[in-house]
N, CA, C and O atoms as a CHARMM CRD file, in Angstrom:
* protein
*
  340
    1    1 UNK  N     68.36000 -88.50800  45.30700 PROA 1      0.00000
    2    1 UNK  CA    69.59300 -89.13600  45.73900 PROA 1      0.00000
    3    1 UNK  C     69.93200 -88.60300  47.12400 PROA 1      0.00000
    4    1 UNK  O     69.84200 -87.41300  47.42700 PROA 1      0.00000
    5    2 UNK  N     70.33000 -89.57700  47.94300 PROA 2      0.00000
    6    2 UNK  CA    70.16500 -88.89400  49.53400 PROA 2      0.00000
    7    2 UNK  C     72.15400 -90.02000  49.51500 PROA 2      0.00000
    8    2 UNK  O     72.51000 -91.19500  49.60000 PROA 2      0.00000
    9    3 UNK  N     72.64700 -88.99500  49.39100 PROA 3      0.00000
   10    3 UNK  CA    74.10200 -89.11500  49.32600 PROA 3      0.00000
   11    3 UNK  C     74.97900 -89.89000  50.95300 PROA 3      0.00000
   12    3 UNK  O     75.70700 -90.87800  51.05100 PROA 3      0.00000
   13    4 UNK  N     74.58400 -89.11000  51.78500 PROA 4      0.00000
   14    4 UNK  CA    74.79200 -88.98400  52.92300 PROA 4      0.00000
   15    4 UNK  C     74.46900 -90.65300  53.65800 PROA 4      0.00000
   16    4 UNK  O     75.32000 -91.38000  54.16900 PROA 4      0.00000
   17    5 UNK  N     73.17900 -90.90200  53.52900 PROA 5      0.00000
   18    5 UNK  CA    73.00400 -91.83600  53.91400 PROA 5      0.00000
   19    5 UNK  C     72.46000 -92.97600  53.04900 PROA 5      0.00000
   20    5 UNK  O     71.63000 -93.82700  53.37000 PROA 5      0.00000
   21    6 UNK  N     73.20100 -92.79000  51.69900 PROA 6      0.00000
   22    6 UNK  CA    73.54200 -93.74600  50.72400 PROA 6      0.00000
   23    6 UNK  C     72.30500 -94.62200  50.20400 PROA 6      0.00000
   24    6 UNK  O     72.23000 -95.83000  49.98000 PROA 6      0.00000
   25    7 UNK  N     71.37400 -93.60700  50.09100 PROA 7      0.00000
   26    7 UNK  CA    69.93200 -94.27100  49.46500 PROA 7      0.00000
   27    7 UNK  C     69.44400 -93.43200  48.41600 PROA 7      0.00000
   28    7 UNK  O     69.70700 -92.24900  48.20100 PROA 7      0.00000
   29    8 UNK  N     68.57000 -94.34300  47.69100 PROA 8      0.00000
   30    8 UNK  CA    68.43200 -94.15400  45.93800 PROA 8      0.00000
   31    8 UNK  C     67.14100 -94.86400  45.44800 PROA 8      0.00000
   32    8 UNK  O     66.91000 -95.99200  45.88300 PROA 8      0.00000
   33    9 UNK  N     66.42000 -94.37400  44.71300 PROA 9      0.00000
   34    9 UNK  CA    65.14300 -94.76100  44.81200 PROA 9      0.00000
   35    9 UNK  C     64.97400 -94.95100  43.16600 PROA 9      0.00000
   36    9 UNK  O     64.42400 -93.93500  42.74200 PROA 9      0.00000
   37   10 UNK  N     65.29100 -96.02700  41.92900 PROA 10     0.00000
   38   10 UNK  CA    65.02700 -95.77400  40.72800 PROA 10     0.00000
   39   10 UNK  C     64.14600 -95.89000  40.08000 PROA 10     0.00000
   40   10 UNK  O     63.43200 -96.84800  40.37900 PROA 10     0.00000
   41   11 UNK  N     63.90100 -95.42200  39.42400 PROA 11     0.00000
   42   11 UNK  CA    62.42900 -95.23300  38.64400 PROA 11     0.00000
   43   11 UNK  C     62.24900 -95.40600  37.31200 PROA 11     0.00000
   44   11 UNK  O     62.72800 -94.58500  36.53000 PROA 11     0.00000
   45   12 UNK  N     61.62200 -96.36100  36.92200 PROA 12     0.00000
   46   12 UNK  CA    61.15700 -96.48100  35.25000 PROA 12     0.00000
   47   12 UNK  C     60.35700 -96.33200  34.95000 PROA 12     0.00000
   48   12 UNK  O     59.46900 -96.20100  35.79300 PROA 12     0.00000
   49   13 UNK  N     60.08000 -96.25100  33.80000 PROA 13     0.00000
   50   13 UNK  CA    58.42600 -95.50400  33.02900 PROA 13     0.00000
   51   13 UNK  C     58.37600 -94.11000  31.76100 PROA 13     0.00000
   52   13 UNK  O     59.32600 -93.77200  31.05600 PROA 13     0.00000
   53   14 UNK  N     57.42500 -93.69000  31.76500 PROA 14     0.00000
   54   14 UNK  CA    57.10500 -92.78100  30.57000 PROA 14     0.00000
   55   14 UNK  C     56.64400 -91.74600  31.10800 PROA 14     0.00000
   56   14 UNK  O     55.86600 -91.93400  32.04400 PROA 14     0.00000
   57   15 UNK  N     57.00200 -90.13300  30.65600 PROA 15     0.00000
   58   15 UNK  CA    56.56500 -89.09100  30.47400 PROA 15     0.00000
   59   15 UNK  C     55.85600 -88.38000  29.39900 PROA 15     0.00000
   60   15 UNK  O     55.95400 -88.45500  28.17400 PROA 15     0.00000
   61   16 UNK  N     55.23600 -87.78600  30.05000 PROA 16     0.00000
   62   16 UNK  CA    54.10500 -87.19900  28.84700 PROA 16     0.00000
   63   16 UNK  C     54.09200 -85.79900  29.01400 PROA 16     0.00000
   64   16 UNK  O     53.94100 -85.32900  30.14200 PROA 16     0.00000
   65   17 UNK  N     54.26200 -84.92900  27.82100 PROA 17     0.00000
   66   17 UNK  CA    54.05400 -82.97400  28.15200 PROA 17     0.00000
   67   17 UNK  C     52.88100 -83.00900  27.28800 PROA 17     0.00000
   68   17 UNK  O     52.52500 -83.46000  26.19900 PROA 17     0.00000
   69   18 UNK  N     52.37300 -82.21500  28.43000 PROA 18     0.00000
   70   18 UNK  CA    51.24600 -82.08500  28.09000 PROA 18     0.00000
   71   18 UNK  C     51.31400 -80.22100  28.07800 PROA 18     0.00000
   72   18 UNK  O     51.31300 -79.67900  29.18300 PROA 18     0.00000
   73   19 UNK  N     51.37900 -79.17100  26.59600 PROA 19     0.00000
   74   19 UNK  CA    51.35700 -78.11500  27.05300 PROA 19     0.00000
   75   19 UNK  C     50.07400 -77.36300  26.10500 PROA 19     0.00000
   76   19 UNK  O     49.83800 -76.16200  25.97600 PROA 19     0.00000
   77   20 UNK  N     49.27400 -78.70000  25.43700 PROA 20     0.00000
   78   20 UNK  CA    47.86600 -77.75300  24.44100 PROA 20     0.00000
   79   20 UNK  C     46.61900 -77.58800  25.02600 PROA 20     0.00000
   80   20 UNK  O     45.74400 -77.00200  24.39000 PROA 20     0.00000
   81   21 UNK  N     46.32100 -78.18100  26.57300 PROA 21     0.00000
   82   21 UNK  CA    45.62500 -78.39600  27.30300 PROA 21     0.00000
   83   21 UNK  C     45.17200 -77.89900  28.42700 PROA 21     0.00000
   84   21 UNK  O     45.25000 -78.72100  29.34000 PROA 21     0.00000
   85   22 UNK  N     44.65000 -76.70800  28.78700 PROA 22     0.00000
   86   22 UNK  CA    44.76900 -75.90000  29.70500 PROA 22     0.00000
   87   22 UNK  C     43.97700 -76.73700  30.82100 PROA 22     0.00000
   88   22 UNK  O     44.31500 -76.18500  31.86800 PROA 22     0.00000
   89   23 UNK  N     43.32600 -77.51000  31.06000 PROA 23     0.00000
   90   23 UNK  CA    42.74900 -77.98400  31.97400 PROA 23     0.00000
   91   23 UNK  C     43.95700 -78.75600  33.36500 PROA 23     0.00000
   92   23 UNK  O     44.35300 -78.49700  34.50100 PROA 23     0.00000
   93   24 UNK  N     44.08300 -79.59800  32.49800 PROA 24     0.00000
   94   24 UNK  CA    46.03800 -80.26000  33.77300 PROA 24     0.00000
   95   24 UNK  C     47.03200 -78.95700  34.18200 PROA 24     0.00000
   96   24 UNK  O     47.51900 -78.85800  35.30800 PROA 24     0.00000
   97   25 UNK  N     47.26800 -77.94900  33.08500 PROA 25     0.00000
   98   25 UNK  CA    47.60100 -77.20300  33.63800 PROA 25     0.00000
   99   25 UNK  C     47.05600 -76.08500  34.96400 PROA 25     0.00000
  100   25 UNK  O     47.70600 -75.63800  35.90900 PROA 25     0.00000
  101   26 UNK  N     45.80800 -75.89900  34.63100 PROA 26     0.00000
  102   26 UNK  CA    45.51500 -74.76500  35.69500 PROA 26     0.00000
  103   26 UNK  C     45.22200 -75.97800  36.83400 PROA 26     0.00000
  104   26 UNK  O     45.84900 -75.78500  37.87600 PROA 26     0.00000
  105   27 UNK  N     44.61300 -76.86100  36.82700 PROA 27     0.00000
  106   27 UNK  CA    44.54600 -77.99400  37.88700 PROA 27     0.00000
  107   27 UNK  C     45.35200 -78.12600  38.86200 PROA 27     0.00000
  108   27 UNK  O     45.08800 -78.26800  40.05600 PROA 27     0.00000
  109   28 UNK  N     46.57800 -78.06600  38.22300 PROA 28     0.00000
  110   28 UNK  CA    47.91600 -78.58600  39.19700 PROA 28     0.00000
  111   28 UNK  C     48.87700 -77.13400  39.05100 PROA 28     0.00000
  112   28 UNK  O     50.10400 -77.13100  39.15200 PROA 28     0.00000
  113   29 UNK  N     48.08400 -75.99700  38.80900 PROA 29     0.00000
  114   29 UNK  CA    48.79200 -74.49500  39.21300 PROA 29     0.00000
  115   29 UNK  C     48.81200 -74.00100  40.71200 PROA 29     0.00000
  116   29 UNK  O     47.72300 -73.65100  41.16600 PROA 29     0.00000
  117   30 UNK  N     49.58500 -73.95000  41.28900 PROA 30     0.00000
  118   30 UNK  CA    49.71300 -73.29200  42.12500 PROA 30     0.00000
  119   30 UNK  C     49.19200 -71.34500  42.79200 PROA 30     0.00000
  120   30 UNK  O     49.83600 -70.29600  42.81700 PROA 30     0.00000
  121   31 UNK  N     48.34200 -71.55900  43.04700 PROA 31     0.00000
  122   31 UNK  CA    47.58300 -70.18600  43.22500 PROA 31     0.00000
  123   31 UNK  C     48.32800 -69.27100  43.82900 PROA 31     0.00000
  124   31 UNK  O     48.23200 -68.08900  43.49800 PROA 31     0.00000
  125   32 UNK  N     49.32100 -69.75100  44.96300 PROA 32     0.00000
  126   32 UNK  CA    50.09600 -68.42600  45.80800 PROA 32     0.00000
  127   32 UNK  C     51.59900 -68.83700  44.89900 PROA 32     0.00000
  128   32 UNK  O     52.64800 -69.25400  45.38900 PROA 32     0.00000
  129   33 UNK  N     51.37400 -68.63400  43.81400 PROA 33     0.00000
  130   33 UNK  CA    52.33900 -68.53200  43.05000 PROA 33     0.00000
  131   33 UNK  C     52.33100 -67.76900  42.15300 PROA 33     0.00000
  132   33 UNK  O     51.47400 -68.03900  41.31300 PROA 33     0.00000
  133   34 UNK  N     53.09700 -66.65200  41.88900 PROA 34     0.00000
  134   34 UNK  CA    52.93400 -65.78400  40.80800 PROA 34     0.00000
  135   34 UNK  C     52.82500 -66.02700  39.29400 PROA 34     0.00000
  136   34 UNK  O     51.95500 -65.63500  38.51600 PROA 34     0.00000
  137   35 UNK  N     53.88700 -66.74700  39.07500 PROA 35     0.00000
  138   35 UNK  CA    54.34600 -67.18600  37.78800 PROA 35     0.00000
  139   35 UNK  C     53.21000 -68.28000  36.94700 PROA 35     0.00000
  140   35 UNK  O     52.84300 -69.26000  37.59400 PROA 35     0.00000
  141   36 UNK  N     52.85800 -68.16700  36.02700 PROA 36     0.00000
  142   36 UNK  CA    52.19000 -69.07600  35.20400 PROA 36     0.00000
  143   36 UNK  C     52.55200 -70.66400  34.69400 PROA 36     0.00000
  144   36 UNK  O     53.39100 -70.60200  33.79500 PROA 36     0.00000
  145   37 UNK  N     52.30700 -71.54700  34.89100 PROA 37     0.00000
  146   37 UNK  CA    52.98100 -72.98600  33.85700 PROA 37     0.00000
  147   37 UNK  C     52.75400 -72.90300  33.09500 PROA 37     0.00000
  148   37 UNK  O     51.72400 -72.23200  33.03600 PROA 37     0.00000
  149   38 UNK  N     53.34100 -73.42500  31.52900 PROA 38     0.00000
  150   38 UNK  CA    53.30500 -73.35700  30.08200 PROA 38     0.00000
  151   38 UNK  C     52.67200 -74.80200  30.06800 PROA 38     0.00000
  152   38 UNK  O     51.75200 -75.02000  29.27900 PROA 38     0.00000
  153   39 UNK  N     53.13700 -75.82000  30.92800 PROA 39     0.00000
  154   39 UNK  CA    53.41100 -77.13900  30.35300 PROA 39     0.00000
  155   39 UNK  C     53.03400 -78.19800  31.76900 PROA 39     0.00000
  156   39 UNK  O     53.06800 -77.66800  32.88000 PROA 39     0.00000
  157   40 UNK  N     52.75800 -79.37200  31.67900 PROA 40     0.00000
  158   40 UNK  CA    52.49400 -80.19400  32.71300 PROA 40     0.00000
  159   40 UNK  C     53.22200 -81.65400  32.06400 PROA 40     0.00000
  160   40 UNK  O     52.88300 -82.26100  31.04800 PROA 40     0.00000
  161   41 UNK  N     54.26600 -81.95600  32.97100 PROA 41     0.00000
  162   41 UNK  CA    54.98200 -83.11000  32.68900 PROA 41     0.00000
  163   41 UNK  C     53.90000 -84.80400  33.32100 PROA 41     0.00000
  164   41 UNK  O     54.26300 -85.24900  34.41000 PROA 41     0.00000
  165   42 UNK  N     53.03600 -85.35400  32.79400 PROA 42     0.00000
  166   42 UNK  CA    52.81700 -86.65600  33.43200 PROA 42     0.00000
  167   42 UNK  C     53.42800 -87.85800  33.14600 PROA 42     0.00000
  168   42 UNK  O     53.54000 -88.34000  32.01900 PROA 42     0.00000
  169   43 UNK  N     54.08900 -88.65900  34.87800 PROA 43     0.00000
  170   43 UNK  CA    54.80900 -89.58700  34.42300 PROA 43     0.00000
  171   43 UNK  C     54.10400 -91.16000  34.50500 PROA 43     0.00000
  172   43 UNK  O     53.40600 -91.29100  35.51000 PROA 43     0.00000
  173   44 UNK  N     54.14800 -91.96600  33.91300 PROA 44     0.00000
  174   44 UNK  CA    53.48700 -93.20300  34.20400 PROA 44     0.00000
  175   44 UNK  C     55.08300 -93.94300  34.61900 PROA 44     0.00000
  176   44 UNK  O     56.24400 -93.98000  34.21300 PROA 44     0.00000
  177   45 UNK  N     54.20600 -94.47300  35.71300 PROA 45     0.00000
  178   45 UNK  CA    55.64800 -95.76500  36.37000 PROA 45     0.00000
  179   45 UNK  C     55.45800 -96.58600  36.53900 PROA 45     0.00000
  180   45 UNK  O     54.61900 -96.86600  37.39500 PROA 45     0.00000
  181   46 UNK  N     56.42200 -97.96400  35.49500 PROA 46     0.00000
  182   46 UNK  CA    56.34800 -99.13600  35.05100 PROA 46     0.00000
  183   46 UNK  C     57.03300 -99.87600  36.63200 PROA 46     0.00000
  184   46 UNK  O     56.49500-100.76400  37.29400 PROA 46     0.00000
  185   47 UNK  N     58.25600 -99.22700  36.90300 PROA 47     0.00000
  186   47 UNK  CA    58.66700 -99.45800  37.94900 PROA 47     0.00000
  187   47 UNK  C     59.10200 -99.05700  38.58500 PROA 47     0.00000
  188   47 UNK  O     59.31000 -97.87400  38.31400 PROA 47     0.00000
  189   48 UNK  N     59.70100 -99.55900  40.06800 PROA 48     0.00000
  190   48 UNK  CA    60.73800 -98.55200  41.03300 PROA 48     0.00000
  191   48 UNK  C     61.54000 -99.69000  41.80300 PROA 48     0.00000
  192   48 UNK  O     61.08800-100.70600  42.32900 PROA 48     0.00000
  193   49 UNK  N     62.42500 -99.38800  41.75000 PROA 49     0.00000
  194   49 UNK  CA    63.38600-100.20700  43.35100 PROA 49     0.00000
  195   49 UNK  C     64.54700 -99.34300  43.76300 PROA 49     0.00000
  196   49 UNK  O     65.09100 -98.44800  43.11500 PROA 49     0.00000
  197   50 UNK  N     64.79200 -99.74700  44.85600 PROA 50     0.00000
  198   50 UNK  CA    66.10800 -99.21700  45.92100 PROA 50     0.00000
  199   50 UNK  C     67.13100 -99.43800  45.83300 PROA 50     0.00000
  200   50 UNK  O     67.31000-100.44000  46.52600 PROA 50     0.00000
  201   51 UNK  N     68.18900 -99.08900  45.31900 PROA 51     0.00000
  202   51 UNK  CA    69.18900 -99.53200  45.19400 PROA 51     0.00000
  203   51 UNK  C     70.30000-100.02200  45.97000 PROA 51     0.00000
  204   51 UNK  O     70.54600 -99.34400  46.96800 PROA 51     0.00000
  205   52 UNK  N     70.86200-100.79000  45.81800 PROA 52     0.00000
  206   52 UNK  CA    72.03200-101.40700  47.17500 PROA 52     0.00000
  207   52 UNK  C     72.65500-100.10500  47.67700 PROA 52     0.00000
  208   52 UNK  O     72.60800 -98.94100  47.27900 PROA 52     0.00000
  209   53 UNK  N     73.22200-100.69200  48.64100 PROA 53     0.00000
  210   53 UNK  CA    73.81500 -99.49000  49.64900 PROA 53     0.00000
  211   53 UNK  C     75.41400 -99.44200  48.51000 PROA 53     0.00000
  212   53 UNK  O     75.67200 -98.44100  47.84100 PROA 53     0.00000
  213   54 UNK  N     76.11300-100.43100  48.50600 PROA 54     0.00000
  214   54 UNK  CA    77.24500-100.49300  48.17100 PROA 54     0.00000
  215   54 UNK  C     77.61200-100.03500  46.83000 PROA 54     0.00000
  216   54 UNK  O     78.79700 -99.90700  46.52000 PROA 54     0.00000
  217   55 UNK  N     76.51000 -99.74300  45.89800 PROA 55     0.00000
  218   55 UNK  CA    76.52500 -98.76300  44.92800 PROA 55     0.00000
  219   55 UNK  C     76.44900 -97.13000  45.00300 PROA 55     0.00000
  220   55 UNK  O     76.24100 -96.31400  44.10500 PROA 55     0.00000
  221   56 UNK  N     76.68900 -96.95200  46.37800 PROA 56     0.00000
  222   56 UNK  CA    76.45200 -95.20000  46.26400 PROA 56     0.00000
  223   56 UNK  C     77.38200 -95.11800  47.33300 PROA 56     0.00000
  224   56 UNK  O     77.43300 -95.77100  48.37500 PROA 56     0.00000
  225   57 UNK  N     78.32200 -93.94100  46.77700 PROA 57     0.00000
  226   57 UNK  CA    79.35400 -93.07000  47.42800 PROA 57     0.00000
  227   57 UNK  C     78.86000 -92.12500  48.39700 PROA 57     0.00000
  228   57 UNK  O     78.06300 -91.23900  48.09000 PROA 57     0.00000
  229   58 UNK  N     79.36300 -92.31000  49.68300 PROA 58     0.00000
  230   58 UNK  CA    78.31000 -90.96500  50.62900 PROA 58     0.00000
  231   58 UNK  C     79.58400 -90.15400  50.02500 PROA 58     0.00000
  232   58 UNK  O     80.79200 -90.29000  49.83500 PROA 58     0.00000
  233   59 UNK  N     78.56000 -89.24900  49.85300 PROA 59     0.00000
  234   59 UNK  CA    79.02400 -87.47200  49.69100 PROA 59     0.00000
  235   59 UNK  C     78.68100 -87.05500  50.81200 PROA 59     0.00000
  236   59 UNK  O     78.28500 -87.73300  51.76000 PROA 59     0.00000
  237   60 UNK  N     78.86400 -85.54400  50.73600 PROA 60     0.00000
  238   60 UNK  CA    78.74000 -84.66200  52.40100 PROA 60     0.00000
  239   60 UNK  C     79.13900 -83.23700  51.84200 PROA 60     0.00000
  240   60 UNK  O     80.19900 -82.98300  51.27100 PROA 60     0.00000
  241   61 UNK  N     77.78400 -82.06900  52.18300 PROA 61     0.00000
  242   61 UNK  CA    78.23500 -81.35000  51.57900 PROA 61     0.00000
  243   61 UNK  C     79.38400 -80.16400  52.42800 PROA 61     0.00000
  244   61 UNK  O     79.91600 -80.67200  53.41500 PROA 61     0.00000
  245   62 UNK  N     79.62900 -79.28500  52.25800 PROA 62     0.00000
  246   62 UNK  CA    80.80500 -78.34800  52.76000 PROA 62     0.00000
  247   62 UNK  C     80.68600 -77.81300  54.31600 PROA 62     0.00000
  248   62 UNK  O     81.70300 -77.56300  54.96300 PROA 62     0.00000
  249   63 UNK  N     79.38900 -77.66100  54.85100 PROA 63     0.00000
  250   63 UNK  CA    78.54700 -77.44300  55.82600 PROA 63     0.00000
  251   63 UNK  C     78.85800 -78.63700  56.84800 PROA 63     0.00000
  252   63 UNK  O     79.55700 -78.74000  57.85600 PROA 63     0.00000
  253   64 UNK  N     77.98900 -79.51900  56.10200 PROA 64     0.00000
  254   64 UNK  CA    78.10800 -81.30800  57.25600 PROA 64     0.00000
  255   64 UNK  C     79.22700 -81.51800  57.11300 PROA 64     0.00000
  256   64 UNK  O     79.23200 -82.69600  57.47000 PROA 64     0.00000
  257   65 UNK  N     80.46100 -81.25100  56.80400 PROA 65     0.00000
  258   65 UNK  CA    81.91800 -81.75800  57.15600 PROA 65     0.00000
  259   65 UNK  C     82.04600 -80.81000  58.23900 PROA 65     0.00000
  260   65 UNK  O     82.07200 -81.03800  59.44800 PROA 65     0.00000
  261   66 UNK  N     82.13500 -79.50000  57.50000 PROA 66     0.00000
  262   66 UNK  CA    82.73200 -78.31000  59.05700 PROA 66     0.00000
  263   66 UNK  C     82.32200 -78.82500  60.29000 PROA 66     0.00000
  264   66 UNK  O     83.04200 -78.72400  61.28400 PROA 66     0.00000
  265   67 UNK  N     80.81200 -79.57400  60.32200 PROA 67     0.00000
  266   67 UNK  CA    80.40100 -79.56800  61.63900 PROA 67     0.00000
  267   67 UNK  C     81.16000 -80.75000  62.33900 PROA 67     0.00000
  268   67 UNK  O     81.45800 -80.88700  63.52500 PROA 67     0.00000
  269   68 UNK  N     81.38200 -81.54800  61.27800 PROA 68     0.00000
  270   68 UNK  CA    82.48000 -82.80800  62.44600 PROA 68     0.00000
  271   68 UNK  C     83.83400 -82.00200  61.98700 PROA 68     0.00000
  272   68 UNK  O     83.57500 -81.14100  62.82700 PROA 68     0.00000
  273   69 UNK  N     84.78700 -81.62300  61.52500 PROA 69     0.00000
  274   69 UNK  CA    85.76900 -81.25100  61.83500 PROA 69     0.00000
  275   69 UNK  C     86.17800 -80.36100  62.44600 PROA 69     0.00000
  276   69 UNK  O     87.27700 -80.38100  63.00000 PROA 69     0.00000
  277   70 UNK  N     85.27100 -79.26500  62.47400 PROA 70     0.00000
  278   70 UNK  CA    85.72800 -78.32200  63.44100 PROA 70     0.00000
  279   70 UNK  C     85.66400 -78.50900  65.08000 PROA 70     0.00000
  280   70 UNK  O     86.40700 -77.84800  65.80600 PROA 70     0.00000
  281   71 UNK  N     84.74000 -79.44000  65.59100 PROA 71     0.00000
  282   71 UNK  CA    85.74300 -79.85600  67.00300 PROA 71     0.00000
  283   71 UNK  C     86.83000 -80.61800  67.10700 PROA 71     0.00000
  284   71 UNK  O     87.64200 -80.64200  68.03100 PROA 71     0.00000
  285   72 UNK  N     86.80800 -81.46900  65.76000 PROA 72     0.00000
  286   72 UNK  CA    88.27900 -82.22700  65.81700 PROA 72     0.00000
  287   72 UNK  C     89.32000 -80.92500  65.71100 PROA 72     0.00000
  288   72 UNK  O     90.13700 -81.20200  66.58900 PROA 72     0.00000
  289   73 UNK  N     89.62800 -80.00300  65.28300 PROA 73     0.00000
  290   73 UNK  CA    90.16600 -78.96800  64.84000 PROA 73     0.00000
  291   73 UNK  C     90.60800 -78.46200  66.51200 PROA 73     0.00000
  292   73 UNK  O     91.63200 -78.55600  67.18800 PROA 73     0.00000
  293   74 UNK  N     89.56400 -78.02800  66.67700 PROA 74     0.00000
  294   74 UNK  CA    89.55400 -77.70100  68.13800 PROA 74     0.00000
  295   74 UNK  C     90.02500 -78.50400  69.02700 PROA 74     0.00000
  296   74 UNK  O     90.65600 -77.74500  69.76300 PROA 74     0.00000
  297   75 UNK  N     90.11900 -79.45200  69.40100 PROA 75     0.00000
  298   75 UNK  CA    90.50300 -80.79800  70.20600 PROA 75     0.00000
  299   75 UNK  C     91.94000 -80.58300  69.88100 PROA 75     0.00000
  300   75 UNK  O     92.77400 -80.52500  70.78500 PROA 75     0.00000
  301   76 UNK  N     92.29700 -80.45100  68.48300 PROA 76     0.00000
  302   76 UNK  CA    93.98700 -80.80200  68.30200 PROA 76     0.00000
  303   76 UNK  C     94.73400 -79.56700  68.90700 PROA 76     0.00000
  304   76 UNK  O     95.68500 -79.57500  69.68700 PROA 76     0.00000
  305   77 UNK  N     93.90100 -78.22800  68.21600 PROA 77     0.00000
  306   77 UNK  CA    94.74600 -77.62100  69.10400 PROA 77     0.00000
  307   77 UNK  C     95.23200 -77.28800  70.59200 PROA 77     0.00000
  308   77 UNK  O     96.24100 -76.86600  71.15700 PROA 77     0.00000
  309   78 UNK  N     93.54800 -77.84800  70.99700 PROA 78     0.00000
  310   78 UNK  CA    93.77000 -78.11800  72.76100 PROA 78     0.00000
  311   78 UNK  C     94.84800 -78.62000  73.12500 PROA 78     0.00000
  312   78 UNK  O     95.59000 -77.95600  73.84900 PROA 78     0.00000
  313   79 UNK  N     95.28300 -80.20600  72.62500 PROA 79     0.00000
  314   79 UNK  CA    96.29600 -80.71200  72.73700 PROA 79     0.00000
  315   79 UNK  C     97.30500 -80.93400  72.61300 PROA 79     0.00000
  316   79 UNK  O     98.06900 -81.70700  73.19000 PROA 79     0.00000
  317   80 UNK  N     97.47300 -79.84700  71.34700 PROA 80     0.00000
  318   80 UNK  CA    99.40400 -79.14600  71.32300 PROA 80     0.00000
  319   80 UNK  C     99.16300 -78.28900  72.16000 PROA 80     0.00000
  320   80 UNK  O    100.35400 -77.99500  72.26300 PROA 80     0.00000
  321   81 UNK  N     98.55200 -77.42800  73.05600 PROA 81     0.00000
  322   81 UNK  CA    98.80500 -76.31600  73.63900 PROA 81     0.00000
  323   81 UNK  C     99.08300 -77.06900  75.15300 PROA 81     0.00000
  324   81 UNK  O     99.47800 -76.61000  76.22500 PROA 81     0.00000
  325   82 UNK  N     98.74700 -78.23400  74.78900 PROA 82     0.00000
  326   82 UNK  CA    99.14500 -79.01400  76.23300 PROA 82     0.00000
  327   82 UNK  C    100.61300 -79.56200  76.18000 PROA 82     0.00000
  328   82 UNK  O    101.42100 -79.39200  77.09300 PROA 82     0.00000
  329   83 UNK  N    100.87100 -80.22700  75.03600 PROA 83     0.00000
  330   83 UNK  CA   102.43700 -80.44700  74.85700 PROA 83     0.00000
  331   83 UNK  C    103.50500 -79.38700  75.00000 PROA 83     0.00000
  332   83 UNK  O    104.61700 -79.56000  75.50100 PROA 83     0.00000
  333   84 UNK  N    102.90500 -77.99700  74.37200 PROA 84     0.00000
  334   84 UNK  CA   103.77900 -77.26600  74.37800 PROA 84     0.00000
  335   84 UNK  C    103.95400 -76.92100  75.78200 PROA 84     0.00000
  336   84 UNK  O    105.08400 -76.64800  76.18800 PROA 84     0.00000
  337   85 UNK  N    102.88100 -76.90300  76.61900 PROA 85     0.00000
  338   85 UNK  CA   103.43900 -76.33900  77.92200 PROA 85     0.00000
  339   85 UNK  C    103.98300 -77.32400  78.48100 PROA 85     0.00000
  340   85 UNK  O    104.53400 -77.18800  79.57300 PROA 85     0.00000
């Protein structure tokens, strides 16, 4: 989900765990990885589409707001410090 710029990608189909099978697992293990997998999720996909724009709310997280408000922030106070004088 890409919030921001209001795109969405849906997906249908079937999953499969696969965890009695050591072969998919060590296959798709990651070597500069410490940790071991128990289990290997495979998905088959029947379908996919994009969803309209007008179904998704942009969000924005706490970060990407500060960065546009804090020159607005700045700007305002520029400009009471101009009224006041």
């Amino acid at each position: 989900m890409d919030y921001p710029n209001r795109r969405r990608i849906k997906i249908w189909g079937t999953a499969k765990v696969i965890d009695d099978d050591p072969a998919p697992i060590e296959q798709l293990a990651d070597t500069d990885y410490r940790g071991k997998p128990e289990q290997v999720i495979v998905f088959t996909i029947s379908a996919w589409d994009v969803n309209w724009l007008q179904h998704i709310t942009r969000r924005y997280t706490e970060t990407e707001l500060e960065a546009v408000v804090t020159p607005l922030k700045e700007r305002i106070t520029e400009l009471e410090a101009q009224l006041a004088a």
